[in-house]
C-alpha positions in Angstrom: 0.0 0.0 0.0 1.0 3.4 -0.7 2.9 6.0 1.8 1.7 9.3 3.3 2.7 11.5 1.3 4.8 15.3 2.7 2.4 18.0 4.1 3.1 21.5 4.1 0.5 23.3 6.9 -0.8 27.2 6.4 0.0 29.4 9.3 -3.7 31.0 9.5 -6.7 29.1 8.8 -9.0 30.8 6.4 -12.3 32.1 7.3 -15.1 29.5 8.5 -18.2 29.0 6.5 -21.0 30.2 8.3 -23.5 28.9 6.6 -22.7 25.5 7.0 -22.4 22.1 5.5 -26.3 21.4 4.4 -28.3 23.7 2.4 -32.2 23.4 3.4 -32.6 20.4 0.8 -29.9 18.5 3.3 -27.0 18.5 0.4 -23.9 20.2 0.8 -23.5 23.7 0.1 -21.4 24.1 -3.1 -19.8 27.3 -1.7 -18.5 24.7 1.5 -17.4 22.5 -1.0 -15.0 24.8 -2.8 -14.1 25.9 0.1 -12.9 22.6 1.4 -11.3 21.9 -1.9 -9.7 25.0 -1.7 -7.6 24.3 1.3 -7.0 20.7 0.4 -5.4 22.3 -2.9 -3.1 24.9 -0.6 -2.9 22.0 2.0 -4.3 24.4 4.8 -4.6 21.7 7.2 -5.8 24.3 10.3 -9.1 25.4 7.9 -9.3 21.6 7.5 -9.0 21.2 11.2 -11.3 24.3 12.0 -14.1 23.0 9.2 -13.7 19.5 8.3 -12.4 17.6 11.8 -15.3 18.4 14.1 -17.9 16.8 11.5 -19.9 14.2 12.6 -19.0 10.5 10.7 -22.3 10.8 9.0 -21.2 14.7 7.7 -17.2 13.7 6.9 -18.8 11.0 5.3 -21.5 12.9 2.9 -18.6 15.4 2.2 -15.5 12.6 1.1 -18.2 11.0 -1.0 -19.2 14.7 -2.6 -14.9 15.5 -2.8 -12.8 14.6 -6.3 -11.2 10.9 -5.9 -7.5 13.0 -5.9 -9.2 15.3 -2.8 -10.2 12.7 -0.8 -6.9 10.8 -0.4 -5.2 14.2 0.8 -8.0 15.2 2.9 -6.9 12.1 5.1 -3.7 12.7 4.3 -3.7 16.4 5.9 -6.0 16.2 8.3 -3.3 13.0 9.8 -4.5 11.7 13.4 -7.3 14.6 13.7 -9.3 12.0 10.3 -12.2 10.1 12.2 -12.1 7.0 10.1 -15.5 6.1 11.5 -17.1 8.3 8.3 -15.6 5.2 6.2 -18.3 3.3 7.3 -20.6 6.0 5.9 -19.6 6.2 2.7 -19.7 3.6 -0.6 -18.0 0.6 -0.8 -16.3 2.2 -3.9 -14.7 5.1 -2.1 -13.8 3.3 1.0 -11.7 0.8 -1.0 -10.4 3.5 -2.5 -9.5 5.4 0.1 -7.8 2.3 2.3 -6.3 0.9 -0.7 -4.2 4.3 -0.8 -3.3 4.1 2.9 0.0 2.6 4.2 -0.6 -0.3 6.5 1.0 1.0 9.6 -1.5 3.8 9.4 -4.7 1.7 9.1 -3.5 -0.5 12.3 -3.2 2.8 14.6 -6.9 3.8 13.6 -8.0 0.5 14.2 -6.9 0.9 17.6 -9.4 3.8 18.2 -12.7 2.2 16.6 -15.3 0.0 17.7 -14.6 -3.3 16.8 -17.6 -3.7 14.7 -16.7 -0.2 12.6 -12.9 -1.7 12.6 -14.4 -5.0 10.8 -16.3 -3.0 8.1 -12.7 -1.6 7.0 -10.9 -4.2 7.1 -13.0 -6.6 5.5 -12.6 -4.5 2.0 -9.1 -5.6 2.1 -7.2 -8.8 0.8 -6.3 -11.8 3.5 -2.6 -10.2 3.2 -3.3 -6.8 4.2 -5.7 -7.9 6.2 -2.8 -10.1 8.5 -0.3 -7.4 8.2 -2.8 -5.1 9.6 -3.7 -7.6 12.8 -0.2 -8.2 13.0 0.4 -4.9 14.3 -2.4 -4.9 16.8 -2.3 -5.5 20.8 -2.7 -9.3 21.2 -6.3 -8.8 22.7 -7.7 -6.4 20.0 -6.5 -8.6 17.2 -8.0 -11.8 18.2 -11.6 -9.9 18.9 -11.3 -8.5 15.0 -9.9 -11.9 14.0 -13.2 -13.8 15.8 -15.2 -11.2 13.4 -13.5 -11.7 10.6 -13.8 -15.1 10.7 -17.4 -15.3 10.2 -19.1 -15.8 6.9 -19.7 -11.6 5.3 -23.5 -10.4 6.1 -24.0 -12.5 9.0 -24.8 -11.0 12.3 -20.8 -12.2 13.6 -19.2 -9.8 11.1 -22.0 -6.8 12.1 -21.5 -7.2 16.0 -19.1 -5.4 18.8 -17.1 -7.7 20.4 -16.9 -5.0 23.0 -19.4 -5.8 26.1 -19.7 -6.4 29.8 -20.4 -9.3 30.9 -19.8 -10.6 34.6 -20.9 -13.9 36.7 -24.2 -14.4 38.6 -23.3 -14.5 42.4 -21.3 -11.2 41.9 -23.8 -8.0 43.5 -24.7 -4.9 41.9 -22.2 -3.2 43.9 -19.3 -5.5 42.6 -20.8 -4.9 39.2 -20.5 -1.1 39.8 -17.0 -1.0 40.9 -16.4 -3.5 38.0 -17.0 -1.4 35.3 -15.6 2.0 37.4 -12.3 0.2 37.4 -12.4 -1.2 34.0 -10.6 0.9 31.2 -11.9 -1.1 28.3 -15.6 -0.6 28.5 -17.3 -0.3 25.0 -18.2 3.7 24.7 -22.4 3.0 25.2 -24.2 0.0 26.0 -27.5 -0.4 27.4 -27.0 -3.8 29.4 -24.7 -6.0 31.3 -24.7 -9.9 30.4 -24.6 -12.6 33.2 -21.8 -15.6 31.9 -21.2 -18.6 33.6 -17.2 -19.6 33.9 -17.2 -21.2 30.2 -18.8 -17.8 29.2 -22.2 -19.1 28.4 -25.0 -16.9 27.9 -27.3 -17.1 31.3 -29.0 -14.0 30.8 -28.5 -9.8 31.0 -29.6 -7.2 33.5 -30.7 -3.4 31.9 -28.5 -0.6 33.1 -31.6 0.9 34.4 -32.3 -2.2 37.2 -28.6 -2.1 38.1 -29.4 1.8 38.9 -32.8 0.5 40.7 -31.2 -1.8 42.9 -29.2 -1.9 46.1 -25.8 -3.1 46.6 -26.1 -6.2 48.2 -28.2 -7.9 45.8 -26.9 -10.6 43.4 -26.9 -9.9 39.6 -28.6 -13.8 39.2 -31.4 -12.5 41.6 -32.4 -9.3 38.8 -31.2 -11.3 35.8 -33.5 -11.5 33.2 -33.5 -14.9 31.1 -32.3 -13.7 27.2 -34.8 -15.0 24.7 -33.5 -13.2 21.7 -30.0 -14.1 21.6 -28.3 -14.0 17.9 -26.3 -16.9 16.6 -23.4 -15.0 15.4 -24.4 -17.5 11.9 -27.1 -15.6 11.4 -27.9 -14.0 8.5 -27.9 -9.9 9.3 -31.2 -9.3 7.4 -32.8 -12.3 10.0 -30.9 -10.6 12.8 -32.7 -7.8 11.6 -35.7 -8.7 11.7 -35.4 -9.8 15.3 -34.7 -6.5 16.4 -38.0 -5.2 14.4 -40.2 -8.0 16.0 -39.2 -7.9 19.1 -38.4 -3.8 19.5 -34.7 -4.3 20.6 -32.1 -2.1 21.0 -29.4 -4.6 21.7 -28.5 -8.2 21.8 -26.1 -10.7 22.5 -24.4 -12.6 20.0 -23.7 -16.7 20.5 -21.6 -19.2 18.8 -22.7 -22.3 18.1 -22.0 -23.4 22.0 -24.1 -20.8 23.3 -20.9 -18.9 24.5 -21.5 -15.2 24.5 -19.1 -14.0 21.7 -20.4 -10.1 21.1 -23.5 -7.9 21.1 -25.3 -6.5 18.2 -26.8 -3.0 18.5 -29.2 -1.1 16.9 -27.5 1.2 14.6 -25.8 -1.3 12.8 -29.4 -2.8 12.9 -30.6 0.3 11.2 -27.4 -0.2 8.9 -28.6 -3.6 7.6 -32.2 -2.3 7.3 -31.0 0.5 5.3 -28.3 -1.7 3.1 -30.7 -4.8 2.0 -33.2 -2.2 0.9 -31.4 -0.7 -1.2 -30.0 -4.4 -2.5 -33.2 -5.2 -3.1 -34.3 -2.1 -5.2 -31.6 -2.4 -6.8 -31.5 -6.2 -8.3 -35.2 -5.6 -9.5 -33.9 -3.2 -11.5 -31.1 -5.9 -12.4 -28.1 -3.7 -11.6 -26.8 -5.5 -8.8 -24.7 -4.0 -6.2 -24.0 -1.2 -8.4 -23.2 2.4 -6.7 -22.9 5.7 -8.3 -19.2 6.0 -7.5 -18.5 2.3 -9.7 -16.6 2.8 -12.8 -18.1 3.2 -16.5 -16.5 -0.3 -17.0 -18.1 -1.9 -13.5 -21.6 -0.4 -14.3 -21.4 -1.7 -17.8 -20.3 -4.9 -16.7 -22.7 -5.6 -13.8 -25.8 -4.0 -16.2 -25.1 -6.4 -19.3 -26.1 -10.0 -18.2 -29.6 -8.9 -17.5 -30.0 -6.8 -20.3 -28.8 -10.1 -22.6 -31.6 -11.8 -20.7 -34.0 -9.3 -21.6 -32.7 -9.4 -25.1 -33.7 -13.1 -25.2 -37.4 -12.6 -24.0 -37.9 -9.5 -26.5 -37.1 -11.6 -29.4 -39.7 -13.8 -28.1 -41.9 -11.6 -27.7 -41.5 -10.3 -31.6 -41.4 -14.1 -32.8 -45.0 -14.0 -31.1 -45.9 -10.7 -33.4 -44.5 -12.5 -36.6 -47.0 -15.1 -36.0 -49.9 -12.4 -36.7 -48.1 -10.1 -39.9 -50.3 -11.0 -41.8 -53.5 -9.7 -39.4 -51.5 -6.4 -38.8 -50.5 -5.6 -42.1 -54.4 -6.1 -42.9 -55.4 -3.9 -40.5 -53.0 -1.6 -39.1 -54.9 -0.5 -36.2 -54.1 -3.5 -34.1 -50.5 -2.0 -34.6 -51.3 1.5 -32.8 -53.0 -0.8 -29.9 -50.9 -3.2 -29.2 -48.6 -1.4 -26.9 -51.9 -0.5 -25.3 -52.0 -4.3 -23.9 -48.2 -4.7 -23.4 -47.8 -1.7 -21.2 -51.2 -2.5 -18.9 -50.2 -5.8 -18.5 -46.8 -5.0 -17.6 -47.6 -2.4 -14.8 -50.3 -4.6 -13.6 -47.2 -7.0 -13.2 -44.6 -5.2 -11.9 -47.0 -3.9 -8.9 -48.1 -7.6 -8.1 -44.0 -8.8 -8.4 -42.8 -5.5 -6.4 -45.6 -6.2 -3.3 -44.4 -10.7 -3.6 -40.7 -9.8 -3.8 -40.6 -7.7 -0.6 -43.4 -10.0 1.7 -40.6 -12.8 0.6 -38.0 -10.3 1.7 -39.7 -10.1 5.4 -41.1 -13.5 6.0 -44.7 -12.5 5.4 -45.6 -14.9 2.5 -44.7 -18.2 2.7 -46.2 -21.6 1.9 -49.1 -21.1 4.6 -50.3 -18.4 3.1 -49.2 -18.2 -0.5 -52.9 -19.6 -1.9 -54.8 -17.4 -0.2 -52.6 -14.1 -1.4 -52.9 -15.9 -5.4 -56.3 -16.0 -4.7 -56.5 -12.4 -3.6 -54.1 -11.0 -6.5 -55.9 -13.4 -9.3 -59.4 -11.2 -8.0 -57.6 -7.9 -8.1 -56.4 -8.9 -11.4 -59.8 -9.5 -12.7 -61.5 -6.4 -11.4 -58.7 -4.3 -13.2 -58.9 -6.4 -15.6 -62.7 -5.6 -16.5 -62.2 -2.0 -15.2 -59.4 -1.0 -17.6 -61.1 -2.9 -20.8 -63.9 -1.5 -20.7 -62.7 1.6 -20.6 -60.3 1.0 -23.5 -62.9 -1.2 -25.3 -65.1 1.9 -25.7 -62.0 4.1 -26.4 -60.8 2.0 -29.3 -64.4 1.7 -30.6 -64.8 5.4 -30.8 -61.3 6.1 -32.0 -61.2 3.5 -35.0 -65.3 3.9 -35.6 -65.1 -0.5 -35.1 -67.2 -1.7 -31.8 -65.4 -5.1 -32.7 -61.9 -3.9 -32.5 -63.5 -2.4 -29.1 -64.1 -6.1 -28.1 -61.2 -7.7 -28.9 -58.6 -5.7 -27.2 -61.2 -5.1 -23.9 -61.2 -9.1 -24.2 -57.5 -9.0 -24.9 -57.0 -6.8 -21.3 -58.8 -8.7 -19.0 -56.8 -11.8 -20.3 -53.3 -10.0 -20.1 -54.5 -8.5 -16.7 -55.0 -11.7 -15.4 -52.0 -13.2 -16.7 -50.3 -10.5 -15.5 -51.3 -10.9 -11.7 -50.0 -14.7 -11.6 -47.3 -14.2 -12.9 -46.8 -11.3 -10.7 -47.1 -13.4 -7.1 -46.4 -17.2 -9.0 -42.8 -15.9 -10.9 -41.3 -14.7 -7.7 -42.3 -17.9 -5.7 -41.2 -20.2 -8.1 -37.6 -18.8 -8.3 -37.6 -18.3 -4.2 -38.2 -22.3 -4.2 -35.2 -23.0 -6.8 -32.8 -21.1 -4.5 -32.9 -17.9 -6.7 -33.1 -14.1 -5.9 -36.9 -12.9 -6.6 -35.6 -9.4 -6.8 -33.1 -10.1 -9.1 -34.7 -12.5 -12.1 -38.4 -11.5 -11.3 -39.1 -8.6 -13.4 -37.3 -9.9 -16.8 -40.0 -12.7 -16.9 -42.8 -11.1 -15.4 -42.6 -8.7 -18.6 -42.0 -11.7 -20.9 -45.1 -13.3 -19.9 -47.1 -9.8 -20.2 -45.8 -9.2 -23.6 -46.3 -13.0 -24.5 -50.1 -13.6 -23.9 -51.3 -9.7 -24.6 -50.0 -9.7 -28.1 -50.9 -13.3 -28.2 -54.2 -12.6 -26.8 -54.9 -9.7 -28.5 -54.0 -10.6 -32.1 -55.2 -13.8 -32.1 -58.4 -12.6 -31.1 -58.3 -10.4 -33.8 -57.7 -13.1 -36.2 -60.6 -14.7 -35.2 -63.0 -12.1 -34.9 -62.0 -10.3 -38.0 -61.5 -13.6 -40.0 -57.9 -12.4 -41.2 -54.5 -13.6 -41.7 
């Protein structure tokens, strides 16, 4: 990894910016930024200090993301020990790789020193296994086997998002030992909300709340106000499961197991909130079949993560037009059934896309599932037919008028409620069937939920033509 490079600091800082760092529409003021950039170009590091250092890791994190690739690596660069390398957990995956990529080892060890174990892990799990040991290496024996215990458990499950930071004492000492405990102790994690009760193997027996410690006299045994845990997190866990523990059950915090039941760490609520935030945005994203893909990726990495999908739909669209070659004949004899049929692709699709978008995320949390899963085709075939009939007859009477042909009004009302329909089941039955073969709903939903829209509306609607009309 690379060195620091020299610094050269101004002797007077330049003048703050009153205004601050958000406008009212909560982005950054453009007159902050250039004045930011403006320092980092004269590597002023007191205005960096003065304007930059006292951000909160959400702020330094908006503004490094809003900064030029080249200003980012000397804003760390200059602002040396006084850099919070918590806002790297704030900002893309892109940009933090980046920005630690460009960082000498040595460096990247002494902040790890200063972060919660749980921040420390989202760094350093960007990096490659070598960089990774070289960084450890350099670590106090006891910090580096907590981040190595992290490390060491599968990415996105609920060991990599937890602090391995936490209190933890056994039942028969009192409140008042517990007190003086964590007085004396120097390595107490910065906030937590409870205190866990281990036996001498370190296996989970339960947790008292801050708040009953503060209730309760001095004498008292900690097994005598412990509370039994229910909701303790195998550290296997995946974090969107772990996740939805904390929604069910309204926590703020909770302990972290291994597969003996040993208390190992304690996930919290903001990374909670983290998670929540993260597989949203994953799943908005694959049902647009883009992936992981973030605004900072290259040209070449958003081409490259947009193209298999768009092959995929490629595929369907031809079928879609070998479909339409079956009827030339019918259009080129009357071209109105031309000028309609995107009329019944684009209906049909919608009506799709709403039943796939409402399946893919009641997948996402649990609530469908095989108990339920007729009665919610049921209801979605029923909505399907009521738009269905809404929609065509409004477009029956439509066409009728426009084209001076009550028949042509028929056939592509008919040709609606059929697509309509179609379009509900495959909605709700498309996303089930590829969450029973082991596939992502979000990712491979939409791309066949449009081919079977486009399939049986121009299927339905020209052949019905042909028919009716008597042509082709």
């Amino acid at each position: 990894m690379a060195g620091p490079e020299n610094e050269s600091v101004g002797e007077n800082a330049r003048e703050p910016v009153e205004a601050g760092l958000y406008s009212d529409d909560g982005v950054i003021r453009p007159t902050f930024l250039a004045h930011i950039g403006a320092a980092i170009a004269d590597r002023d590091v007191l205005t960096l200090k003065q304007d930059v250092a006292g951000l909160h890791q959400s702020e330094l994190g908006d503004l490094i993301e809003a900064l030029l690739p080249e200003q980012r690596r000397a804003l760390v660069d200059l602002l040396g020990d006084d850099f919070d390398f918590t806002a790297l957990t704030e900002v893309d995956d892109a940009i933090r790789m980046e920005i630690v990529d460009g960082l000498p080892n040595e460096r990247i060890a002494t902040a790890m020193q200063e972060l919660d174990s749980d921040d420390a892990v989202y760094i350093l799990e960007d990096l490659d296994a070598q960089d990774q040991d070289e960084i450890l290496a350099k670590l106090p024996f006891t910090e580096r086997i907590r981040l190595r215990r992290s490390l060491d458990y599968p990415e996105e499950t609920a060991g990599r998002r937890m602090q391995t930071e936490f209190v933890a004492v056994p039942p028969f000492w009192t409140v008042g030992q517990t007190i003086d405990y964590m007085r004396d102790d120097q390595n107490l994690p910065d906030e937590f909300s409870q205190i866990f009760v281990v036996d001498p193997t370190f296996k989970l027996l339960g947790a008292v709340h801050l708040d009953q410690i503060l209730r309760t006299k001095r004498a008292v045994k900690i097994e005598d106000i412990m509370h039994e845990t229910r909701h303790a997190i195998p550290a296997t866990m995946d974090q969107e499961e772990a996740a939805r523990e904390f929604e069910q059950y309204d926590l703020l915090s909770a302990a972290v197991v291994d597969e003996n039941e040993r208390l190992v760490g304690v996930l919290t609520i903001d990374d909670v909130v983290d998670v929540i935030q993260q597989e949203a945005q994953e799943d908005l994203l694959r049902m647009g079949g883009v992936g992981d893909e973030e605004l900072s990726d290259t040209v070449a990495a958003t081409s490259r993560s947009r193209a298999p999908w768009l092959l995929v739909n490629l595929g369907t669209a031809f079928l879609s037009a070998s479909v339409i070659g079956l009827f030339d004949a019918t259009i080129e004899e009357m071209v109105a059934l031309a000028i309609l049929m995107p009329i019944v692709a684009s209906m049909g699709g919608n009506a799709g896309t709403q039943t796939m978008t409402v399946t893919v995320r009641a997948l996402a949390t649990k609530d469908l599932d095989i108990y339920n899963a007729g009665r919610i085709i049921r209801r979605e075939t029923l909505v399907g037919i009521i738009n269905g009939v809404i929609f065509a007859t409004l477009i029956g009477i439509v066409a009728g008028l426009w084209f001076q042909n009550p028949g042509l009004g028929g056939v592509i009302a008919t040709a609606m409620v059929v697509n309509m329909l179609a379009a509900a089941l495959a909605g709700i039955l498309i996303p089930l069937l590829l969450d029973k073969f082991g596939a992502d709903p979000a990712i491979a939903s939409a791309v066949f939920v449009t081919m079977v829209t486009d399939v049986v509306g121009f299927f339905a609607f020209l052949g019905l033509a042909t028919l009716w009309f008597g042509i082709g």
